[in-house]
N, C-alpha and C positions, 0 to 999 in steps of 0.2 A: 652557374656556369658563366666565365666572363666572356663576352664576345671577343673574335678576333681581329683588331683593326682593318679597316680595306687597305690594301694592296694600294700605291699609287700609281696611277698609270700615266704610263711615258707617253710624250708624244710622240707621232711620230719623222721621222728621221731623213729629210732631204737627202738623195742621194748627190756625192758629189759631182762635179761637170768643171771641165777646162773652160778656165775664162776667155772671150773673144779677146781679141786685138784691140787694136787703136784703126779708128776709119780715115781719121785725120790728120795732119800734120802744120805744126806753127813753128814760126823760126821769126825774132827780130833780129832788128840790130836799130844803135843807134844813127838821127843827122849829125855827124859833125860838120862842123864849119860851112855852116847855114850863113846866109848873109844877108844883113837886116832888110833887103828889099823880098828874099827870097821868105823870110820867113813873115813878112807883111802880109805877100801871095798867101801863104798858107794861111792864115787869119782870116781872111777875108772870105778865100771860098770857104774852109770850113764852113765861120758864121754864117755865110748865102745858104751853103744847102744844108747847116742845121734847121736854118727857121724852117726850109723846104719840109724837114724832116719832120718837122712837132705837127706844120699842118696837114702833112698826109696822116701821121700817127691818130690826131684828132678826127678826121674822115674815116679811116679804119674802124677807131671804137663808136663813131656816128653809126656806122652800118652793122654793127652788131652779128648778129646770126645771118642779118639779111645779106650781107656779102657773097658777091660770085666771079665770076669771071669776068664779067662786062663791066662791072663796078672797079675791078682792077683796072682793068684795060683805061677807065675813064680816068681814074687818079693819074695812072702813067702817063696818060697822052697831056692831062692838065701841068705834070711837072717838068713836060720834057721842053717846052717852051721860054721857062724860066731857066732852065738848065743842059740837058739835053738829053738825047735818048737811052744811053748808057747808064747815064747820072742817076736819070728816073728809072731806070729797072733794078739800079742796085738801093737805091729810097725804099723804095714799094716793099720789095723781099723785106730788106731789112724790118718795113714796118711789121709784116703779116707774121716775122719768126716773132716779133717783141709781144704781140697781141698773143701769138698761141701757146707763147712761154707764159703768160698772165692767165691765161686761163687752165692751165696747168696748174700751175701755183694756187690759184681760186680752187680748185677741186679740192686739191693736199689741205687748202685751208677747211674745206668742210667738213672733210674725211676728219679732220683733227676736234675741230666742233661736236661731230657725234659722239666720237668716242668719249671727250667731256660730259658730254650731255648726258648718255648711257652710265659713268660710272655715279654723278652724280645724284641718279637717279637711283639707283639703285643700292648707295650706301644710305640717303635719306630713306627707304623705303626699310630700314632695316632697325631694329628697336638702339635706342642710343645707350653705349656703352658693349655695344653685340659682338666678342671680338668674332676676326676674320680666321680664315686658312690661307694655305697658300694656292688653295685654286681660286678662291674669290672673298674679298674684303669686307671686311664688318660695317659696323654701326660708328657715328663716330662719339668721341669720348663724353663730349656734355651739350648740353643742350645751347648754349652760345654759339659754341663751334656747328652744330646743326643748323641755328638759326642763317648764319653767315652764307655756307654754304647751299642755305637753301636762296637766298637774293641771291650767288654767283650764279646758281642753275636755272634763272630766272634771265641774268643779264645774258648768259651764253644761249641761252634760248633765241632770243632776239637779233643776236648776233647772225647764229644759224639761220633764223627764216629771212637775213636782209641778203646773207650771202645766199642762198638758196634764188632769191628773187633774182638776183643778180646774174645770175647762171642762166635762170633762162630765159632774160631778157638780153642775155649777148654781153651786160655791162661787165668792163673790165676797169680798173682803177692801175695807171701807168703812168709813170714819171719821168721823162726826161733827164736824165743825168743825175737820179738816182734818188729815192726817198730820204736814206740815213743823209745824204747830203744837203738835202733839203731841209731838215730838221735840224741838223747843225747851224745852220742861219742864226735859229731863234734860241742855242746854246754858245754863244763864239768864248765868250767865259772859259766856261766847260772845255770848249775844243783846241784852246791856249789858241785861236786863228782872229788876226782881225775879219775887219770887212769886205775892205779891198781884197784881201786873201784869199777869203770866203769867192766873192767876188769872178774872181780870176780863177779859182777851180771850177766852180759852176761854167762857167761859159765856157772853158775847155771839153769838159763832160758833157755837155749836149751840141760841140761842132759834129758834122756827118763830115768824114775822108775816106769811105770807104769804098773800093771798087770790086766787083764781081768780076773773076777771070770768064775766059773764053781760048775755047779749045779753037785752033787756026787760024786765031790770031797772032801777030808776031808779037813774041814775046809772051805769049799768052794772055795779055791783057793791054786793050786799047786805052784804057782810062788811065790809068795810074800804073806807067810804066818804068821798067828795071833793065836796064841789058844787062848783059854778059859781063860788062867789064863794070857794074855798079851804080852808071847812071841811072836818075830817077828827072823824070816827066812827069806834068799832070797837065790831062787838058784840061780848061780853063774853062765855066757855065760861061753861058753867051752873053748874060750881065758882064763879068767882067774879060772878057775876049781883048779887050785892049792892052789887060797886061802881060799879053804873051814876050818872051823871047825868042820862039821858037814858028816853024812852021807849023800850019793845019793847028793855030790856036793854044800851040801847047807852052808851057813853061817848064824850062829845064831846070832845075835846083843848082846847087854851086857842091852839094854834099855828094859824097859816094858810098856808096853801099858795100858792104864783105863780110857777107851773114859765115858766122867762122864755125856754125853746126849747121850740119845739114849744107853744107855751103856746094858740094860736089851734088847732092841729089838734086839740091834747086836747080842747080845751072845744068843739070840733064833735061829739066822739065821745059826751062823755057828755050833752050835748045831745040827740041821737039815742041815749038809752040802750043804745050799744055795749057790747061788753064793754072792760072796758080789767082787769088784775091787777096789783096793788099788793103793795109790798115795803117794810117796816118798819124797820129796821136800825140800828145803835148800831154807830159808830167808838167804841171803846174807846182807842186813841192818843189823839184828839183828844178825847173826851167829850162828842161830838157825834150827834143822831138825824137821821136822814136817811129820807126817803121818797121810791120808786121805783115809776114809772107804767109799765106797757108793753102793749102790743096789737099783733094781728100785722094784716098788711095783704097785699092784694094783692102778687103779684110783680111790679117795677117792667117793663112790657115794654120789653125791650132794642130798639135798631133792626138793620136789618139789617147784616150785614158791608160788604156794596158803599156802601151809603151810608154808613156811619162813614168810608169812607176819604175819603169826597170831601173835606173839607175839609182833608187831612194827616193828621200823626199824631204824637205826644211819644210817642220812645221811653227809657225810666226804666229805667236798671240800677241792680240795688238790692246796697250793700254793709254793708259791718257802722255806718258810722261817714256815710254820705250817700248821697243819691239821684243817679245821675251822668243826665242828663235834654238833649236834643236835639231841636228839634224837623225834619221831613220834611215836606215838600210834597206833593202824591197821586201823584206823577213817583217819590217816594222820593228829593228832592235835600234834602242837610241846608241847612237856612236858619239865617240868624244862627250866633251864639256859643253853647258848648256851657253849661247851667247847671250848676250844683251847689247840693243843698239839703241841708244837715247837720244832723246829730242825734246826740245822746250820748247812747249805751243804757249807763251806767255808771247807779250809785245804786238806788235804790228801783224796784218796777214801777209806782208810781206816775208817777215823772218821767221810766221810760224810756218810758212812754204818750202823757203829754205829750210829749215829745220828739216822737216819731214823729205825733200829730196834729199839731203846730207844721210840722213839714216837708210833711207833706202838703197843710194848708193853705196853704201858700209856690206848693208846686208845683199843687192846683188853680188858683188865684189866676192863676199867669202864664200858664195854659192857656188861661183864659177870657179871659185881656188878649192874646194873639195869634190867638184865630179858631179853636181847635181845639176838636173836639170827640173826641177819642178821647186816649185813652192808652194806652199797649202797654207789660206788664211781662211779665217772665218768670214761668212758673206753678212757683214753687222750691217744693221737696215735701225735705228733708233727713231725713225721718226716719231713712230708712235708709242715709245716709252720716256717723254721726253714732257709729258706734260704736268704739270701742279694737281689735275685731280687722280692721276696713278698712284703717283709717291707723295703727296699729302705735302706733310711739312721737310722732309729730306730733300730739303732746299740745298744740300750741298753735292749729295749724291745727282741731283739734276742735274749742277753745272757739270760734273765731272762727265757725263755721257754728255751732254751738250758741245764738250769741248772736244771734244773727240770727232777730227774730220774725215771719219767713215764715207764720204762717197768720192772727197777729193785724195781721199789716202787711197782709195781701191783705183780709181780711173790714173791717178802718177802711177801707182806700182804696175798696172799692165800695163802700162803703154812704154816704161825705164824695165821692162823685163821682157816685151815681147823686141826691144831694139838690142838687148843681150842675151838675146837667143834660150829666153829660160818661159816655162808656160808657169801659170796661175791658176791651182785649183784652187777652187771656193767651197768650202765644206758649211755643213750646219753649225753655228754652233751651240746648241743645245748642253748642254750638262758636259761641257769639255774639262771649263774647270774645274769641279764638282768631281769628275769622274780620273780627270787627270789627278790630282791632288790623293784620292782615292787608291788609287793602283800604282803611281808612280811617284810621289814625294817622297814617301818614306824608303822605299826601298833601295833607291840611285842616292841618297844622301851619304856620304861619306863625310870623317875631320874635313878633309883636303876639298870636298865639294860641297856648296849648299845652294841646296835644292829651296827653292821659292813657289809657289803655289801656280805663278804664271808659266816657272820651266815646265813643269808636270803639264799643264793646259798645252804648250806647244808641242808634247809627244802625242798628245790625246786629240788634235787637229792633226798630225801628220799621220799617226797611224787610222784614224777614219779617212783620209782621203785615199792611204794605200788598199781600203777597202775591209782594214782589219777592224775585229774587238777594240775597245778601249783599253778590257782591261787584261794585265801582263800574263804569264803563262802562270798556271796552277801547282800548287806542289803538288805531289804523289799523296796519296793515301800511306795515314800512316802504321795501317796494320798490315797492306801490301805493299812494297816498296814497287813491285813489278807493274807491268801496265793491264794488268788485268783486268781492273775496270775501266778501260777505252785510253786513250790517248792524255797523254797530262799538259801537252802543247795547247792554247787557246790562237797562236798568233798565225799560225800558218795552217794551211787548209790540207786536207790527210795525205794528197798525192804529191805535195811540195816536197822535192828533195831535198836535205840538210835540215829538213826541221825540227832536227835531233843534233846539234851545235856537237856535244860531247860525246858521242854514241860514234864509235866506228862504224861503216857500214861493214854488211855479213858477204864476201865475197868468200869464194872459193880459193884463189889463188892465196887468199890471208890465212884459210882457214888449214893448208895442205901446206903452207911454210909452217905455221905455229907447228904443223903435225909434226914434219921432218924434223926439225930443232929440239924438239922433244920437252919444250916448255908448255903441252899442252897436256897434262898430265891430270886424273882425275883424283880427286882428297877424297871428295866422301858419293860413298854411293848412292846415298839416298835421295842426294839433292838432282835437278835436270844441267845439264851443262850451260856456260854462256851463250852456248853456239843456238842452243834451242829456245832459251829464254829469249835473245834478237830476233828469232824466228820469229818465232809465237808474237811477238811485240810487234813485226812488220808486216802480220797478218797471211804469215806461210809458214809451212811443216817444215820440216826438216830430219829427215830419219837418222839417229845418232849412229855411225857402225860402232859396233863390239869392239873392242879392242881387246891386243891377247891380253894383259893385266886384270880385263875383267874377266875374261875365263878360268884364266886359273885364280881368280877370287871367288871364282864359283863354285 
């Protein structure tokens, strides 16, 4: 007797949830027509309260865990001196976010170390040549390849217990104007940058111009101030207090501001003396200054689940290279032809940015032009599928999810969908493709249409977020055509009216015209009428009357 394979069991299944909002909001624009004393000023303070900046940062990571509230207080009061009291409270913040984003980062980095450590241990611990399943991984192929891998689970070892040490001795490892930047130093070859180049972006990158708004104050912010009609101020550290043009220390720029988004909501805030915090900044590529507005706001309130479905739903599978996108009915019937919106994450993170807003705006745009208000993507989290000891030598499939900006692609699309009034369900995606592909490829292919493995994935995300099966409605039984063994609909739930598309419904008023017309006329006796067969089908009787024709057949 052969055994019968086990069953594979499914995990299980995140229920879906409407995405939150955007808490915050950024708006630049550029200085034009700066003028070489004005932009001297901006030079200068920068570099003052950048150095300000590195030695509070270096104090910050001196006090480690040991940090409290007095220890702030002591850094602010030692910067305000050199600069002033505003200047040093927006220093300090800014150090204490940069410290608790590194220790962040430090945690993800260990969290990532175990998980290495765990698989490598556990394939060496397994006879070499052992293959794997798909719930957990073999042996590996020969004995070199084990050797190797066992020094990697040796160096990652070490790795782990210095980050480990590090954690709870406070230490964080932070850089001023950026690692990758710092290492480009000692590639400028490599980077096509000279020195002076080099040079000149670093120091741009570690100036401080940032000021922290303040709610009632005019304009909402004392430091680095904008009115109404575009002017920009800055007051001036008390080092350089002498190159004011202005009064109370300040220096007025010769540029004007006319933020041309969001330009009517800014000018509501600092009208109402909101706070709003301003960011100063010099592109060194281009030799361009730029100024950045931002203020937080209210959480956009989501609607609720039940009502996002009523209108349908676009369900979006997202790949390295386009958006594969469908839209569902509240039934969860795919309507129309499936889209595609494409984008090239090759080049700069500039233009992989643009890329990826360009396609979103494509696909907000045709959501709004069809009536829907929801859209359903997968809630993709890669971090931890991303490493060399998961996927072995499928060194190409790593870049391909590597390249894929899963947290910057989920946090643009809520934040460009909750401004076009459309919500963002985040559904699991477990077995979409799989099960899309499954139920839905072959069936919707047509000459005139073709269907791709990713269209099938995006009905298979939109009808999980409407709550429904994956997979499509069931034929009939083919010895009974009738519904006698239960309902043949999978996609709507038994009390849902119309979940019989081709099915008349059984009224009276239909059934007493067919009578009068006289096109209701019985063929054979033995069989039960239509009228009864809908009955019985919608789970109610129905008593046939006699009709004279059956009497005198009797």
């Amino acid at each position: 007797m052969t055994e019968q394979p086990e069953k594979k069991r499914l995990r299980t299944i995140d229920t879906p949830f409407v995405a939150l909002g955007p808490s915050g909001v950024a708006i630049h624009d550029r200085l034009k027509g700066l003028t070489p004393e004005g932009e001297m000023v901006l030079r200068l303070v920068g570099g003052h309260l950048g150095r300000l900046a590195s030695l509070d940062l270096a104090a910050r990571c001196a006090d480690g865990n040991d940090h409290d509230a007095q220890r702030w207080a002591a850094r602010k009061q030692g910067l305000t001196a050199a600069s002033s009291s505003r200047w040093a409270g927006s220093i300090t913040k800014a150090t204490n976010d940069q410290w608790a984003l590194s220790r962040r980062c430090q945690l993800a980095h260990i969290q990532n170390l175990e998980a290495g450590v765990r698989t490598l241990t556990y394939r060496l611990s397994q006879p070499v040549g052992e293959k794997g399943t798909k719930r957990a991984p073999g042996g590996y192929r020969s004995k070199g390849e084990w050797f190797h891998k066992s020094r990697r689970l040796h160096v990652l070892e070490r790795r782990l217990d210095v980050a480990r040490a590090d954690r709870e001795n406070g230490v964080v490892h932070v850089v001023r104007g950026g690692r990758r930047l710092l290492g480009t130093r000692h590639n400028l070859e490599a980077a096509q940058v000279t020195e002076a180049e080099w040079r000149q972006r670093w120091e741009a990158e570690r100036w401080f111009l940032s000021a922290d708004g303040e709610s009632g104050k005019r304009f909402g912010n004392e430091t680095i101030r904008v009115t109404p009609g575009g002017e920009v101020s800055v007051k001036l550290p008390a080092p350089l207090a002498h190159l004011a043009n202005a009064k109370h220390g300040r220096y007025v720029l010769a540029s004007r501001i006319a933020f041309a988004h969001r330009g009517q909501e800014w000018r509501d805030r600092i009208d109402g003396n909101r706070a709003v915090a301003y960011r100063i900044h010099y592109d060194a590529s281009r030799g361009r200054w730029y100024l950045t507005a931002s203020w937080q706001r209210l959480v956009v309130q989501t609607i609720p689940l039940e009502a996002a479905r009523a209108k349908g739903v676009i369900g979006v599978d997202t790949n390295v290279d386009h958006f594969a996108a469908y839209r569902l009915d509240a039934h969860g019937n795919p309507v129309g032809e499936p889209r595609r919106f494409s984008y090239d994450l090759s080049g700069s993170a500039d233009h992989r940015d643009a890329q990826i807003r360009h396609a979103i705006t494509r696909l907000l745009h045709w959501a709004k032009r069809v009536g829907v208000a929801v859209i359903a993507i997968e809630d993709l989290d890669f971090t931890a599928e991303k490493t060399r000891e998961k996927h072995g030598r499928r060194k190409r499939f790593r870049q391909l999810i590597s390249g894929m900006p899963t947290g910057k692609l989920k946090a643009r699309l809520v934040s460009m969908a909750a401004e076009a009034g459309l919500s963002i369900v985040a559904v699991d995606p477990a077995y979409t493709s799989r099960w899309g592909a499954q139920h839905w490829q072959k069936p919707l292919a047509t000459p005139r249409r073709k269907m791709s493995r990713h269209d099938a994935a995006g009905i298979a995300i939109g009808r999980r977020a409407l709550g429904h099966p994956i997979r499509r409605r069931t034929a009939p039984p083919r010895d009974d055509q009738s519904d006698r063994r239960g309902h043949r609909t999978a996609q709507a739930h038994r009390g849902a009216r119309g979940r019989e598309g081709t099915r008349r419904p059984v009224t009276e008023p239909a059934h007493d015209a067919r009578a009068r017309t006289g096109r209701h006329q019985r063929t054979r006796a033995t069989s039960a009428s239509k009228t009864v067969r809908d009955a019985r089908s919608a789970g109610t009787w129905v008593q046939d009357s006699l009709r004279l024709t059956d009497i005198r057949n009797g």
